[in-house]
VOTORNU-209286 format. One record per residue (C-alpha): residue number from 0; residue in three letters; chain; x, y, z. Coordinates in pm, 1 decimal, m for minus. Layout:
<nodes>
<node num="NUM" residuo="ala" cadena="A" east="X" north="Y" up="Z"/>
...
</nodes>
This chain:
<nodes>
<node num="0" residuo="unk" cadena="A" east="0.0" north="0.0" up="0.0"/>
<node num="1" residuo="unk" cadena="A" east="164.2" north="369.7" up="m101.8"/>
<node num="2" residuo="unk" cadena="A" east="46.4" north="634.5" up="171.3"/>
<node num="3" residuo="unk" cadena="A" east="88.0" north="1050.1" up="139.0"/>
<node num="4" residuo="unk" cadena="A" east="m156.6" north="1298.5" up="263.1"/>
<node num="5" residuo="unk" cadena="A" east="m262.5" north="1594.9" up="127.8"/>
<node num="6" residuo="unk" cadena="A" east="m276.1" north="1824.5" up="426.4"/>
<node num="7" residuo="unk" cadena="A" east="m158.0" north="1762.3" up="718.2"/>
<node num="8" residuo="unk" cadena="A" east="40.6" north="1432.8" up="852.4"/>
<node num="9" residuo="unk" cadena="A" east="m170.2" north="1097.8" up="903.4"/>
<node num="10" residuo="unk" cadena="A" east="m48.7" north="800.4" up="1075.2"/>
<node num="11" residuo="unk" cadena="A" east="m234.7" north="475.0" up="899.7"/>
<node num="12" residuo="unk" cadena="A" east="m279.7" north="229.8" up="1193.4"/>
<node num="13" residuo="unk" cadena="A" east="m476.5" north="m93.5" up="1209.6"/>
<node num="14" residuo="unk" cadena="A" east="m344.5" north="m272.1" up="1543.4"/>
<node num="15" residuo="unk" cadena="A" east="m437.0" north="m643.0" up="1418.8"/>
<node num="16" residuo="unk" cadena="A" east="m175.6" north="m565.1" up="1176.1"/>
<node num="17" residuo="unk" cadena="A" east="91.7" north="m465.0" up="1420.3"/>
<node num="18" residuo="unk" cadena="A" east="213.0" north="m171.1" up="1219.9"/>
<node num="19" residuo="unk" cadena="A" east="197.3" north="220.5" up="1183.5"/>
<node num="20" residuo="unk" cadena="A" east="285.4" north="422.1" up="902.6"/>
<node num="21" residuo="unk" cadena="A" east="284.1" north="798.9" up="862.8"/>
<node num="22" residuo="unk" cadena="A" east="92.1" north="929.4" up="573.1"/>
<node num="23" residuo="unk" cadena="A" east="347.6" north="1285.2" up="520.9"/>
<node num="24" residuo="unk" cadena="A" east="241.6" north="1548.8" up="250.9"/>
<node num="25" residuo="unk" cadena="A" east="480.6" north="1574.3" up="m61.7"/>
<node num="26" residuo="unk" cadena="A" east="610.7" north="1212.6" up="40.0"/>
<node num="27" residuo="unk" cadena="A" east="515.9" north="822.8" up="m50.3"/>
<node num="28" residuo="unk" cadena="A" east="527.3" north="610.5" up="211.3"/>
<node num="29" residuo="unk" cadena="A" east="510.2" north="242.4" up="150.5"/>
<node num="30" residuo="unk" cadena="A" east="325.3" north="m14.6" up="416.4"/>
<node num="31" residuo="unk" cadena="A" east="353.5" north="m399.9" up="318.8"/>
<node num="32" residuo="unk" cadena="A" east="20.1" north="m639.5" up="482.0"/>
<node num="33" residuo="unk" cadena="A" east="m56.7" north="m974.2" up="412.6"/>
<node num="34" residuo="unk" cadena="A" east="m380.5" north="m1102.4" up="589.9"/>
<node num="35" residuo="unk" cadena="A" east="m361.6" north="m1518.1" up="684.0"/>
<node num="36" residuo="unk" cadena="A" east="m582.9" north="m1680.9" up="437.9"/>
<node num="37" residuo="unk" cadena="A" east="m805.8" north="m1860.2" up="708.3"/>
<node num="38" residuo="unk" cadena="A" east="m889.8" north="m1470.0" up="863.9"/>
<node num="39" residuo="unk" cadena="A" east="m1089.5" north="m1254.7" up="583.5"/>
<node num="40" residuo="unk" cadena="A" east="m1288.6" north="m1003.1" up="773.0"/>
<node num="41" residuo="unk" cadena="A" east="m1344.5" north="m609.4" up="847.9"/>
<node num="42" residuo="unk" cadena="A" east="m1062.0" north="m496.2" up="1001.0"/>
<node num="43" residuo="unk" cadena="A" east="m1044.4" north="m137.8" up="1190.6"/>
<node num="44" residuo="unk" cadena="A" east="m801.7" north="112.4" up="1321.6"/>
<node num="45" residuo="unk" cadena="A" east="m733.2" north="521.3" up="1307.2"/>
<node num="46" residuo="unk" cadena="A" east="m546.5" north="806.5" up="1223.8"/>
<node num="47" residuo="unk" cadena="A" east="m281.3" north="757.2" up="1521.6"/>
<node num="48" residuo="unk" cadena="A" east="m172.0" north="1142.3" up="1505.1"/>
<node num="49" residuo="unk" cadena="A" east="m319.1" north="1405.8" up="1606.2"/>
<node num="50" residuo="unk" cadena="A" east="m413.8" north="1593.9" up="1316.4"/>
<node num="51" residuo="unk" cadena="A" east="m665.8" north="1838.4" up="1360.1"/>
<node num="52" residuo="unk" cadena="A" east="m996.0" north="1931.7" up="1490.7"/>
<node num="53" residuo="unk" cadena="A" east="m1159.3" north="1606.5" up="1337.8"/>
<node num="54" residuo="unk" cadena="A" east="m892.5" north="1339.4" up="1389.8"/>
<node num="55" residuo="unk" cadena="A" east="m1172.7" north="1169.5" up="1610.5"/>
<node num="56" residuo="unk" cadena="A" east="m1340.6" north="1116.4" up="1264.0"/>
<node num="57" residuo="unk" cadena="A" east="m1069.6" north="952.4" up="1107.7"/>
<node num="58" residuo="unk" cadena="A" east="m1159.8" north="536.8" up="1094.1"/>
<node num="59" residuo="unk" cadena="A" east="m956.9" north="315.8" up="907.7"/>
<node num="60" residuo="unk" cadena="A" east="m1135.1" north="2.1" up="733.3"/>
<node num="61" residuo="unk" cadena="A" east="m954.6" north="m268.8" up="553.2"/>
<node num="62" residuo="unk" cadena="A" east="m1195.6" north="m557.2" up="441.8"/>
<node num="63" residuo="unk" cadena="A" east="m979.0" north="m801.0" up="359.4"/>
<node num="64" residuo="unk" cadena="A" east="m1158.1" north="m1072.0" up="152.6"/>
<node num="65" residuo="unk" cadena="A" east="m1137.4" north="m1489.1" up="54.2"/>
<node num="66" residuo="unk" cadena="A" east="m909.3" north="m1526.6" up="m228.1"/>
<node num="67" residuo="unk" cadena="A" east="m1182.2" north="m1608.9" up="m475.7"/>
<node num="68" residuo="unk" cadena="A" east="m1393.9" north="m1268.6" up="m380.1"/>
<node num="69" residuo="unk" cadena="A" east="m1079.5" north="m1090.6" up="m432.8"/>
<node num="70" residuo="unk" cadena="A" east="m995.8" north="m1212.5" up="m747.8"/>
<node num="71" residuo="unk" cadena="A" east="m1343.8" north="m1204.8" up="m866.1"/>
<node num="72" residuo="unk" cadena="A" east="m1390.9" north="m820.8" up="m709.5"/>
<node num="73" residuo="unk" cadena="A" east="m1025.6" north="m779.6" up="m904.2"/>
<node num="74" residuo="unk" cadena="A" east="m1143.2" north="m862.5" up="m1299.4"/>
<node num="75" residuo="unk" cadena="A" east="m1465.6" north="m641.1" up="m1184.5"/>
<node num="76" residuo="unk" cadena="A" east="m1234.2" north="m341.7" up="m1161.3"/>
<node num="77" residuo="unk" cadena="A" east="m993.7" north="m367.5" up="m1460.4"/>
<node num="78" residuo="unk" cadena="A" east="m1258.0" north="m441.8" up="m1719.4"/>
<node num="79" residuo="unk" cadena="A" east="m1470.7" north="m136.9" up="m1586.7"/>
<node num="80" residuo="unk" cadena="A" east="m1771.0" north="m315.9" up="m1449.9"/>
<node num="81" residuo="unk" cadena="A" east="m1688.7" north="m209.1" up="m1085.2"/>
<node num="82" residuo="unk" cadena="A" east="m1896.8" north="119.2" up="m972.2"/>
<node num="83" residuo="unk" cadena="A" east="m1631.7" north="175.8" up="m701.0"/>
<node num="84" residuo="unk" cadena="A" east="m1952.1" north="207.9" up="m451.1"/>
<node num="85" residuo="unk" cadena="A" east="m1919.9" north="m16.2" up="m119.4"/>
<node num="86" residuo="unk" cadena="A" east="m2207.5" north="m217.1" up="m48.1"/>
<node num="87" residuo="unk" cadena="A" east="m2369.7" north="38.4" up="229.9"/>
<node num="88" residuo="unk" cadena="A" east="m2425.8" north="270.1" up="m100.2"/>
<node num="89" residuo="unk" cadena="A" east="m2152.0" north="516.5" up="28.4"/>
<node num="90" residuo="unk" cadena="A" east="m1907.1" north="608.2" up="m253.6"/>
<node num="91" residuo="unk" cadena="A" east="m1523.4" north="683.9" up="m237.1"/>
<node num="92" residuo="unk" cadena="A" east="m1588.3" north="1002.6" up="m513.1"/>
<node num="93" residuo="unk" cadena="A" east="m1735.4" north="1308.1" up="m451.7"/>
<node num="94" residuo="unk" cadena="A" east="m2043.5" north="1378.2" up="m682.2"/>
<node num="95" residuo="unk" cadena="A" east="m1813.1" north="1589.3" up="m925.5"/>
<node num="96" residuo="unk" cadena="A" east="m1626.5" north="1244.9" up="m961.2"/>
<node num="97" residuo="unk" cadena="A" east="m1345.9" north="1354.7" up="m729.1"/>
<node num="98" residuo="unk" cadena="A" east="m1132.7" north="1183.6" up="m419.0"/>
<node num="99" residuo="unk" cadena="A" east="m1318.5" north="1315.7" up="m150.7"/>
<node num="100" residuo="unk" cadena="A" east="m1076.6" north="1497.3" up="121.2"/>
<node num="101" residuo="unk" cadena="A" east="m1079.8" north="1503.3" up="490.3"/>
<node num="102" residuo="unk" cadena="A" east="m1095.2" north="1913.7" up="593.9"/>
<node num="103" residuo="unk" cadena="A" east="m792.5" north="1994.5" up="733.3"/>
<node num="104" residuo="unk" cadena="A" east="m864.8" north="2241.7" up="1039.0"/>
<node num="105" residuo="unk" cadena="A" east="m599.9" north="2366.0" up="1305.1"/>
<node num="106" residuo="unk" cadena="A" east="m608.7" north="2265.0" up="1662.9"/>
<node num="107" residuo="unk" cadena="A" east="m826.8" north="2615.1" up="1721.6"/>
<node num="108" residuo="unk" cadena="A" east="m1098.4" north="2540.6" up="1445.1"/>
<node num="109" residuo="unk" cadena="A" east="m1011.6" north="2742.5" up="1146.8"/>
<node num="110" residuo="unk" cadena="A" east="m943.1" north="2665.8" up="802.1"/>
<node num="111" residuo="unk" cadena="A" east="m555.2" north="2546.3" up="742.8"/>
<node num="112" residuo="unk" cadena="A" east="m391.1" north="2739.9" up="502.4"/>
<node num="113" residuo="unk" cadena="A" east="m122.7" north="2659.7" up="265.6"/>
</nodes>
């Protein structure tokens, strides 16, 4: 997995997967998992650094799935048939077709600059 941030710095941590990386504007990070075969299943963690007014509102998800699923959730995606929506209906992309971004705000509230 390749991890930067945009804003401010982000540390990706899931503790079932014993590791923390820091997710550092203008830099690529690189974070390495492999899930055990017998243990698909949701997986959670958080932004471990406190990054601003809504780092409380930072989860983490990693649904790691059966090899089968994966694969099968894999040819969805490269021949275009994936709509990139999860299965609660929520959707990575904003509705101009954008990433969405997390709002940066300083420790006091406002708007970061820069």
């Amino acid at each position: 997995m390749l991890l930067t941030a945009n804003d401010v710095i982000h540390a990706w941590w899931v503790p079932d997967f014993g590791m923390k990386r820091d997710a550092i504007p203008g830099f690529i990070n690189e974070m390495w998992i492999s899930v055990d075969a017998d243990k698909p299943g949701t997986y959670r963690g958080q932004c471990a650094e406190l990054c601003g007014a809504d780092h409380g509102f930072m989860p983490i998800v990693v649904v790691a799935k059966p090899k089968a699923e994966f694969e099968a959730w894999l040819e969805e995606q490269k021949d275009g048939s994936g709509s990139g929506a999860r299965r609660d209906g929520v959707n990575a992309m904003s509705p101009r077709g954008e990433p969405r971004r997390p709002r940066a705000r300083t420790a006091e509230g406002h708007r970061a600059a820069g």
